[in-house]
C-alpha positions as CSV (number, residue, x, y, z in Angstrom):
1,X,-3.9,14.6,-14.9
2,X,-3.3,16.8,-12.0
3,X,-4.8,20.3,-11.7
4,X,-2.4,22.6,-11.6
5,X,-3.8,25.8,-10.1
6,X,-5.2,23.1,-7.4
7,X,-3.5,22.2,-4.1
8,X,-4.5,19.4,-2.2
9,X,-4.9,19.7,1.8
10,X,-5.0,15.8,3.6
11,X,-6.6,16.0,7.0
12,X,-4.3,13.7,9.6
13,X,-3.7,14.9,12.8
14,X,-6.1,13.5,14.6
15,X,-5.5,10.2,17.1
16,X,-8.6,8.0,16.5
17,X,-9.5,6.7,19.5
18,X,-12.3,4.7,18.8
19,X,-9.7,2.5,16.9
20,X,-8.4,1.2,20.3
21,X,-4.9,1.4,18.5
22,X,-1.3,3.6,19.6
23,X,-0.9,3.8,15.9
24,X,-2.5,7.3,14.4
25,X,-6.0,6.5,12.5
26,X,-4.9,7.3,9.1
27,X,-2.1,4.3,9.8
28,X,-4.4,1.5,10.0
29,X,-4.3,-0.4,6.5
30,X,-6.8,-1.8,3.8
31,X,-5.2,-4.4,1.6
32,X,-1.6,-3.6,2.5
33,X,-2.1,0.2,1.8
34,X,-2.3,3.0,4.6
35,X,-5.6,4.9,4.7
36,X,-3.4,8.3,4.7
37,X,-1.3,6.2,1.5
38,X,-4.8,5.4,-0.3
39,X,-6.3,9.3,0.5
40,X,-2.3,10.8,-1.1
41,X,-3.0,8.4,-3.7
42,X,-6.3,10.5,-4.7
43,X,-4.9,13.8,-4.0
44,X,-2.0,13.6,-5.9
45,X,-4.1,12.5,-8.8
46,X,-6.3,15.7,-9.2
47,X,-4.0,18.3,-7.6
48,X,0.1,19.6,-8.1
49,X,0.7,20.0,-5.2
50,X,-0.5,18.4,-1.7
51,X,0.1,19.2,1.9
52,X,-0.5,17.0,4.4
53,X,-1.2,18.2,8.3
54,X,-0.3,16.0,10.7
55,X,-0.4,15.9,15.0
56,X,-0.7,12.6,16.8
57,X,2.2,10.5,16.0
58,X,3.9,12.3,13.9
59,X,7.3,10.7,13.7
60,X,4.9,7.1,12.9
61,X,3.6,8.9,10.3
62,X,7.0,10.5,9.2
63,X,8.5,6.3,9.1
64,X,5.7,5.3,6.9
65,X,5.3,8.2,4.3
66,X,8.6,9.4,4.1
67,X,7.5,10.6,-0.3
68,X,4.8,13.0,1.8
69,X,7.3,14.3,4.6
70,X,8.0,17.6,2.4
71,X,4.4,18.6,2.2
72,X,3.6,18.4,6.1
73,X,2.4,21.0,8.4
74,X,2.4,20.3,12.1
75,X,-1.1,21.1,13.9
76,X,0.9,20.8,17.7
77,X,-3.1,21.3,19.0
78,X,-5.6,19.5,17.6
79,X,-8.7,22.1,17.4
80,X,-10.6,21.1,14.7
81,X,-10.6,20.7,10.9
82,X,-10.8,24.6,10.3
83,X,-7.9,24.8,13.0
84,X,-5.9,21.9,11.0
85,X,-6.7,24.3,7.6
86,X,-5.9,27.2,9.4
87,X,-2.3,25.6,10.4
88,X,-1.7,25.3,6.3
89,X,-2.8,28.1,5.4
90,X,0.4,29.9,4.6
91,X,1.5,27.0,2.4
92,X,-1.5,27.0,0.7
93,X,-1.2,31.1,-0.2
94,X,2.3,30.6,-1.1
95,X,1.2,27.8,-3.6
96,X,0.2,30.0,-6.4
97,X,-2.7,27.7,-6.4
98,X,-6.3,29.2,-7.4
99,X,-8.2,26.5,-4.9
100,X,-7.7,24.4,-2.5
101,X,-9.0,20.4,-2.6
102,X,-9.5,19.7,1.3
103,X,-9.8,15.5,1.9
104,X,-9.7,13.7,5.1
105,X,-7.1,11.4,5.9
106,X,-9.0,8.3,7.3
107,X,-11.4,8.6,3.7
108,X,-9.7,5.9,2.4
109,X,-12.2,4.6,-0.5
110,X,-12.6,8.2,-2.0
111,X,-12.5,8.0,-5.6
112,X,-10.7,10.1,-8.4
113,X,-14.3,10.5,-9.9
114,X,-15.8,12.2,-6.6
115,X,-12.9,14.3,-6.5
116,X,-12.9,15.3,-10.2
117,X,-16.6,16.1,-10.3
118,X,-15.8,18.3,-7.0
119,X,-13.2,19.9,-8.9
120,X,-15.6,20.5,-12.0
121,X,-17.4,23.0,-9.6
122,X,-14.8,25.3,-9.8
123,X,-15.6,25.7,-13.9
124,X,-18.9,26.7,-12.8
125,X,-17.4,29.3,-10.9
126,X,-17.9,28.5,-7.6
127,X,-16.2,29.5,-4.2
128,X,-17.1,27.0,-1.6
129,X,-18.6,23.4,-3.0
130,X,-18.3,20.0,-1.0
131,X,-19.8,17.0,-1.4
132,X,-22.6,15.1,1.0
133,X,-24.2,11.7,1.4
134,X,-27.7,10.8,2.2
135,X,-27.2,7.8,4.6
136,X,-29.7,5.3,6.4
137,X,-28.4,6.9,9.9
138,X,-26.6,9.9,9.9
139,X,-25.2,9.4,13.4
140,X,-22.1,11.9,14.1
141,X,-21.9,13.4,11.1
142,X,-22.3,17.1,10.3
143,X,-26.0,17.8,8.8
144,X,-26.2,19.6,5.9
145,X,-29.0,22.3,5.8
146,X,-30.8,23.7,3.2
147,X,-33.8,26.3,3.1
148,X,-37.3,26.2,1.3
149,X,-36.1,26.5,-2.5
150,X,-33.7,23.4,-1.4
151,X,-30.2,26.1,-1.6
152,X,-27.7,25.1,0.7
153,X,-27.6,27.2,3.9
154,X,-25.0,25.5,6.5
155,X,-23.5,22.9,7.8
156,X,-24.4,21.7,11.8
157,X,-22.0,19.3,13.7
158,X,-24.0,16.2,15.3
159,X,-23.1,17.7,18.7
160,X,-24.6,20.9,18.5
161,X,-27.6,19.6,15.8
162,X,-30.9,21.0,17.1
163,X,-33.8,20.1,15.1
164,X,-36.3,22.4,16.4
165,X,-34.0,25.0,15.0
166,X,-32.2,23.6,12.0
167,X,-34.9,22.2,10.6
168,X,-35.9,17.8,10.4
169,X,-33.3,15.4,9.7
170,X,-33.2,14.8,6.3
171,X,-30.1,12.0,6.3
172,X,-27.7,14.8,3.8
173,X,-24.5,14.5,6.1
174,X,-21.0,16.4,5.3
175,X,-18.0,13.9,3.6
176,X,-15.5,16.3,4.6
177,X,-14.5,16.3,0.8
178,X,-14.9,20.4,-0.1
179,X,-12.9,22.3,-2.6
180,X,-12.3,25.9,-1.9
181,X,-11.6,29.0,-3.9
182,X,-8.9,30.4,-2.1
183,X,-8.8,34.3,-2.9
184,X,-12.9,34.0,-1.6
185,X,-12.0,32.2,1.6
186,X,-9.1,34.4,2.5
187,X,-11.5,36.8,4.5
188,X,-13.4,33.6,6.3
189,X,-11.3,31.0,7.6
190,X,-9.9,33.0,10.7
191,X,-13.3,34.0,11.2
192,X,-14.3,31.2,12.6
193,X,-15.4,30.4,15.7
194,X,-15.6,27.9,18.7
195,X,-18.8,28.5,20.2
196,X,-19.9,24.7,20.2
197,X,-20.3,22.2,22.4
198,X,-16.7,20.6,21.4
199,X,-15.0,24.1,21.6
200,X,-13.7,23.6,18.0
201,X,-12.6,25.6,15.1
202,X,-15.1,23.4,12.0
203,X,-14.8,24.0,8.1
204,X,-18.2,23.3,8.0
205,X,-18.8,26.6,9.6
206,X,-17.4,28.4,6.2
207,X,-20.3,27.5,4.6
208,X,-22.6,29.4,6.2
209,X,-20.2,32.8,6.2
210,X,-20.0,32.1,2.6
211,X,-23.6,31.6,1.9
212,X,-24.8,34.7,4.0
213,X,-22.0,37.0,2.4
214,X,-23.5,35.6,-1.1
215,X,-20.5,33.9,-2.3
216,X,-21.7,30.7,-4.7
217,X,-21.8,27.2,-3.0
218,X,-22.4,24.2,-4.4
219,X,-23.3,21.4,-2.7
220,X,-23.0,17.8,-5.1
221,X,-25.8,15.5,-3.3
222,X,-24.8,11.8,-3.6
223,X,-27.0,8.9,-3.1
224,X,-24.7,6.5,-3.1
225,X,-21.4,8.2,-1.4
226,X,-21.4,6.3,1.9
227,X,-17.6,5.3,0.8
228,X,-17.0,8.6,0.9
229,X,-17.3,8.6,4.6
230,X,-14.3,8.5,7.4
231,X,-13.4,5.5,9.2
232,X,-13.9,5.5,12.9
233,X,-13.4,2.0,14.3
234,X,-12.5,-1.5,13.8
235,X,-15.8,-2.7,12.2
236,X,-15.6,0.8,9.5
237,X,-12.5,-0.3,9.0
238,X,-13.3,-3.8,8.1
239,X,-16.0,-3.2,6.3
240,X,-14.0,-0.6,3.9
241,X,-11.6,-3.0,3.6
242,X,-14.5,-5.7,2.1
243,X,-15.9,-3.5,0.1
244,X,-12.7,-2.9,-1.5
245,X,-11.5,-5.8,-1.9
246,X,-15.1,-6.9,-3.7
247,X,-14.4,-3.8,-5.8
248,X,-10.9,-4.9,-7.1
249,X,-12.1,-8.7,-7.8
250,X,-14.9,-7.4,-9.2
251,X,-13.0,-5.3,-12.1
252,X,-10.3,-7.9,-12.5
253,X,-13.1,-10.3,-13.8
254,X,-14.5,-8.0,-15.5
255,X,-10.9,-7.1,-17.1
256,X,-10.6,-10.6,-18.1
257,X,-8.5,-12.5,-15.2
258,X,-9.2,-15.7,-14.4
259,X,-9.4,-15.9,-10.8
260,X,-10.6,-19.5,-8.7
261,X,-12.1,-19.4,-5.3
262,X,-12.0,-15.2,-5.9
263,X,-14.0,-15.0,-2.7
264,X,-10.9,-15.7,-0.6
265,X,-8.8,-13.5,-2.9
266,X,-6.8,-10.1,-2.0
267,X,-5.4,-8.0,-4.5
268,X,-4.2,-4.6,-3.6
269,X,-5.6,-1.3,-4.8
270,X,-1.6,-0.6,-6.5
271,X,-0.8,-4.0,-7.8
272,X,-1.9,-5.0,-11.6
273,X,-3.1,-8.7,-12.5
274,X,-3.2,-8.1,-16.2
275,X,-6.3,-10.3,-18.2
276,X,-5.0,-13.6,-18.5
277,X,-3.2,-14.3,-15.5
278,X,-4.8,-16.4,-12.8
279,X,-4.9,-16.7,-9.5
280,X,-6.4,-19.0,-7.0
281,X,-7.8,-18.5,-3.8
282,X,-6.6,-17.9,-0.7
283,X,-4.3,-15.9,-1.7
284,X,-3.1,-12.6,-1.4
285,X,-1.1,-9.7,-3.9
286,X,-0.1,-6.5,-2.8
287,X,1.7,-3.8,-3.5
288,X,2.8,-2.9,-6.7
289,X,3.2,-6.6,-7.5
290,X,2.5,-7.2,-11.4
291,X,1.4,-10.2,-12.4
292,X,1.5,-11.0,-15.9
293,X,-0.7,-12.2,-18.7
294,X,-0.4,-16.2,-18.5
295,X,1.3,-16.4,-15.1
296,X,-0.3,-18.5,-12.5
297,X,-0.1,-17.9,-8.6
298,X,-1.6,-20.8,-6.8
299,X,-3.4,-21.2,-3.5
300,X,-1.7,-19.7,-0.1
301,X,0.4,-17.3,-1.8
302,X,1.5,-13.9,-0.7
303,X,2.8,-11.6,-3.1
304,X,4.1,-8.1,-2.4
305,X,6.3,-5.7,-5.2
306,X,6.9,-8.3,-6.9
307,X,6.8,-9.1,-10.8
308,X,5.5,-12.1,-12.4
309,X,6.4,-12.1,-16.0
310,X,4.5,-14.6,-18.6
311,X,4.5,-17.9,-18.5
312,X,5.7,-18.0,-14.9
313,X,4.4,-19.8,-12.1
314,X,4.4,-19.1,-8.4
315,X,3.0,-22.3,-6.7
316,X,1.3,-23.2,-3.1
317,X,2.1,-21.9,0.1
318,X,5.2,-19.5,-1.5
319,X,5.8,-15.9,0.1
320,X,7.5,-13.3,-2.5
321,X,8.8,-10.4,-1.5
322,X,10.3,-7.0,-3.6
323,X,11.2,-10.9,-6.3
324,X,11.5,-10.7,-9.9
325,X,10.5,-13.8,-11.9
326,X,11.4,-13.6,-15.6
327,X,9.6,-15.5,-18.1
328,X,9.0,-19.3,-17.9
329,X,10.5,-19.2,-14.3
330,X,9.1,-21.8,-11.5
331,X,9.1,-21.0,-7.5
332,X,7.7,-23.2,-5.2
333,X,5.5,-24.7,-3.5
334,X,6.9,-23.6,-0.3
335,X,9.3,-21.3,-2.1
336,X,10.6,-17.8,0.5
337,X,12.2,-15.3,-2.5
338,X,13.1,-12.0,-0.2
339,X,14.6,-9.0,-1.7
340,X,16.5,-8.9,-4.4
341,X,15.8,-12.6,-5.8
342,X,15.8,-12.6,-9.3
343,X,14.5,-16.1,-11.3
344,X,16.3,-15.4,-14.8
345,X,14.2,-17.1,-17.4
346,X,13.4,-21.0,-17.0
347,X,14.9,-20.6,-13.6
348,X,13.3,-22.8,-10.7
349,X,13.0,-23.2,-7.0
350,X,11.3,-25.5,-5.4
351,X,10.1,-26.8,-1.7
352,X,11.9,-24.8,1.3
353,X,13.9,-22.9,-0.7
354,X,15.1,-18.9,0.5
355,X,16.7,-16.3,-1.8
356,X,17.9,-12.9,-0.9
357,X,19.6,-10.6,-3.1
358,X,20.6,-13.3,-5.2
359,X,20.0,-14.5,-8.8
360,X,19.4,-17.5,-10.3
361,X,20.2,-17.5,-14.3
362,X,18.5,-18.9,-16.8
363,X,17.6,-22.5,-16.6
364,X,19.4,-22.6,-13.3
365,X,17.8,-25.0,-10.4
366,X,17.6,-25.3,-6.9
367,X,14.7,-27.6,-6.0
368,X,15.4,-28.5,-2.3
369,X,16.1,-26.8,1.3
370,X,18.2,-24.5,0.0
371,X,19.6,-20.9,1.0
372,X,21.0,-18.5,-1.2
373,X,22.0,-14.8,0.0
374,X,24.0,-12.4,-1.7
375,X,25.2,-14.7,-4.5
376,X,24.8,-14.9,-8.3
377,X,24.4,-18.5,-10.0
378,X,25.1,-18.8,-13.4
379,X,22.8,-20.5,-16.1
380,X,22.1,-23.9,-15.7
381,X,23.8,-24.4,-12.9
382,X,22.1,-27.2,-10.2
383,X,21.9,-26.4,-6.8
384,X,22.0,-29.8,-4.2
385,X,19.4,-29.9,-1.2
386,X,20.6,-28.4,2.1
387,X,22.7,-26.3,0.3
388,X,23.6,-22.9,2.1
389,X,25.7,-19.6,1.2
390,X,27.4,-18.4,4.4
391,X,26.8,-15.0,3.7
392,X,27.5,-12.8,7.1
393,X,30.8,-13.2,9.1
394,X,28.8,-11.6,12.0
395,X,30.0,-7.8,10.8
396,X,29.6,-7.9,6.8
397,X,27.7,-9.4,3.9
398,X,29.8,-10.9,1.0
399,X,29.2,-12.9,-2.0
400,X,28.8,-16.0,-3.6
401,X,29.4,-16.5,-7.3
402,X,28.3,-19.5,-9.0
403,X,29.3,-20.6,-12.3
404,X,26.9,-21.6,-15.3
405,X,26.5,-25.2,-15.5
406,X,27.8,-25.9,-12.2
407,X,27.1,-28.8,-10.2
408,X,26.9,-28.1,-6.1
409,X,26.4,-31.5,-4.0
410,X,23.9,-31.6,-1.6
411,X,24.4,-30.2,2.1
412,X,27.5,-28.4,1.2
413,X,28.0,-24.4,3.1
414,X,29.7,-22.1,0.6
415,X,31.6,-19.8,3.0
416,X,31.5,-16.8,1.5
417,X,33.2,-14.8,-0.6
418,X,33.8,-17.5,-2.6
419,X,33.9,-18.7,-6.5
420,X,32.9,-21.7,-7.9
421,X,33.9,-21.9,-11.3
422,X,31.8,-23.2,-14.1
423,X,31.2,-26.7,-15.4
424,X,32.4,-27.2,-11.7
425,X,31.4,-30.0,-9.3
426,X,31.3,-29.9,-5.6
427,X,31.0,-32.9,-4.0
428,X,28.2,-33.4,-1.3
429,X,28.4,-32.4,2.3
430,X,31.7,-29.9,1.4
431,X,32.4,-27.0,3.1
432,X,34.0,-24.6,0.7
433,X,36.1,-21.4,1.6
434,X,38.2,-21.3,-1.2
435,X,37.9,-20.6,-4.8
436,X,37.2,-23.3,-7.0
437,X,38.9,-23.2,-10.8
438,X,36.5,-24.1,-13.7
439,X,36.3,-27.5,-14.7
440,X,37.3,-28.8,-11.2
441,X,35.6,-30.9,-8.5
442,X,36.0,-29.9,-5.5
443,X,35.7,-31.5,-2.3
444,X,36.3,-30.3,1.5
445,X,35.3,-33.2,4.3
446,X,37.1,-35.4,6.3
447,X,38.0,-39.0,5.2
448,X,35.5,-41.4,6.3
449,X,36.6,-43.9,9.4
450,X,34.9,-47.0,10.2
451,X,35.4,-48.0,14.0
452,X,34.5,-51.4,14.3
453,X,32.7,-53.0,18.2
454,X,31.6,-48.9,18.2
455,X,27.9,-49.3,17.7
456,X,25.6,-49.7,20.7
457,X,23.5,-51.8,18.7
458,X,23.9,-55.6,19.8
């Protein structure tokens, strides 16, 4: 449950260079999902309220969060992190909010149990805690410092880290995850400076105000928080997105969900496979897809918001998108279902078949190169190969409506908006712009000629 005297500051103006990209860093994507989407995720989770300050391609940013629009702050300069905090500031005093959660926006594998045992800091009481990382190789990341009884005493930047002066390299770097009493901090944040080599206004530097005015800082030393680190460039990026891929397959097995070939399988961090469904590699599910207990998605697959109830079956090489499959339904192999395709229970389509915005009811069929927009096809009705709706005049969208137990010849165009009644046939090849009454057949094509001495052939 969210914290409700906390407010949650996301860190996400900053351009990202060394991601060779004219998308903004916390754009790029693991598993479907925005590292700014993943971070929001997180912060949402453990505070009421979050703000989010943004700079370098703002309107991108804007297009792809639109649910986190209300809670931006524009940082027109990028300065630094304590600049970006400064920027917010306002917001966050006119929160009500007792402390402040501060996360980076390209942190994309930060967990709800970092931030909740950050958060338990403040019931100790304290005004400034973050947490650090002991890592292999430290590289750019800010240095934490601590004296002879092992208290914290600063934070240095990699630029302006001096070891003859701050002491030997221990490893201990800054996340960037802190959580800040807000009341204590009031009196430090615009006290900050940029005397550094980068000319930048740092958080890190309220560590040491805080410490030397005697303020309590915690510092929560993790061995194992290297996830808890930004992203900087393609090969982070990739190897965040591995890790959480791993992560996900991992606890599906362990949940009880019977994956094949899980290697090659992608499941995103929003979607649910529930124990008992199974999957088999490649294949990929993103979103908030749901896939059902007893459901099977076979190899080749893409899945994304889409539900798979019980007892359904997606087969090879089918792409599902924003689809709805009620119990028992079939699609594929080969099967496109766009928005708004809805498989009514028992339902089926099969090799080359497309659906938008259109439902098949229960029991209904359409097993062969088929194209269904904007219609609605009653239960049990059979749908003939090649069949198409001729939805759009070129200005409009209209409808299709297809009555249960309807029979629709192969290759026939039903120019829309049309009716075909139920119990109806429609003889093959037909084009069919007007209405047809239930219990007819009917047929629209030219009578057949034979021309004899026509054919080239000898």
């Amino acid at each position: 449950m969210p914290h409700q005297n906390t407010i949650a500051v996301i860190l996400a103006a900053g351009k990202g260079t060394r991601m060779h990209s004219d998308k903004p860093k916390v754009l790029q994507s693991l598993l479907g999902e925005t590292m700014l989407g993943l971070v929001a995720h997180a912060a949402k989770g453990a505070a009421a309220q979050v703000l989010t300050v943004v700079g370098h391609g703002v309107d991108q940013v804007r297009k792809a969060h639109p649910e986190l629009a209300e809670g931006f702050v524009l940082q027109e300069r990028q300065l630094g992190t304590g600049h970006a905090l400064q920027v917010a500031w306002d917001r966050v005093r006119a929160s009500g909010a007792t402390h402040c959660l501060v996360l980076n926006g390209d942190t994309p594998l930060v967990t709800p149990e970092a931030v909740e045992d950050l958060l338990e800091t403040t019931r100790l009481g304290s005004d400034l805690a973050f947490i650090s990382a002991v890592l292999p190789e430290a590289g750019a990341y800010g240095r934490v410092l601590r004296g002879s009884a092992g208290e914290v005493t600063g934070i240095v930047e990699a630029k302006d880290y001096d070891p003859g002066r701050d002491g030997p390299d221990t490893g201990e770097v800054n996340t960037g995850l802190f959580c800040l009493n807000i009341a204590a901090m009031e009196n430090f944040l615009f006290s900050i400076t940029d005397a550094n080599r980068a000319g930048e206004l740092y958080i890190t530097d309220l560590v040491a105000l805080a410490v030397e005015a005697g303020l309590r800082v915690h510092a929560l030393r993790r061995e194992d928080a290297g996830t808890l680190m930004g992203i900087n460039s393609p090969l982070e990026l990739a190897q965040a997105e591995e890790t959480l891929r791993a992560d996900i397959v991992a606890r599906l097995l362990s949940s009880g969900a019977i994956l094949h070939q899980s290697a090659s399988i992608v499941v995103g961090p929003f979607a649910v496979v529930e124990p008992g469904a199974e999957l088999t590699g490649p294949c990929r599910v993103l979103g908030a897809t749901r896939i059902s207990r007893g459901a099977r998605v076979g190899a080749f697959c893409q899945l994304t918001d889409s539900i798979i109830a019980p007892g359904c079956e997606v087969r090879e090489f089918s792409h599902l998108e924003s689809a709805h499959l009620e119990a028992g339904a079939i699609a594929g192999p080969y099967a496109r279902l766009r928005p708004g395709a809805l498989l009514m229970e028992n339902a089926r389509v099969g090799n080359f078949v497309e659906m938008k915005k259109a439902v098949l009811g229960p029991g209904a069929k359409a097993n062969h190169l088929t194209y269904l927009g904007d219609a609605a096809i009653g239960a049990g009705a059979n749908i003939g190969a090649g069949t198409i709706t001729c939805n759009y005049d070129g200005v409009n969208k209209h409808k299709t409506d297809i009555g249960a137990g309807a029979f629709i010849g192969s290759n026939t165009a039903l120019v829309a908006p049309v009716r075909v009644g139920e119990n109806t046939i429609v003889g093959a090849g037909s084009v069919i712009t007007k209405d047809v009454p239930d219990g007819a057949l009917g047929i629209a094509r030219a009578r057949q000629s034979n021309l004899p001495g026509r054919s080239k052939k000898p």
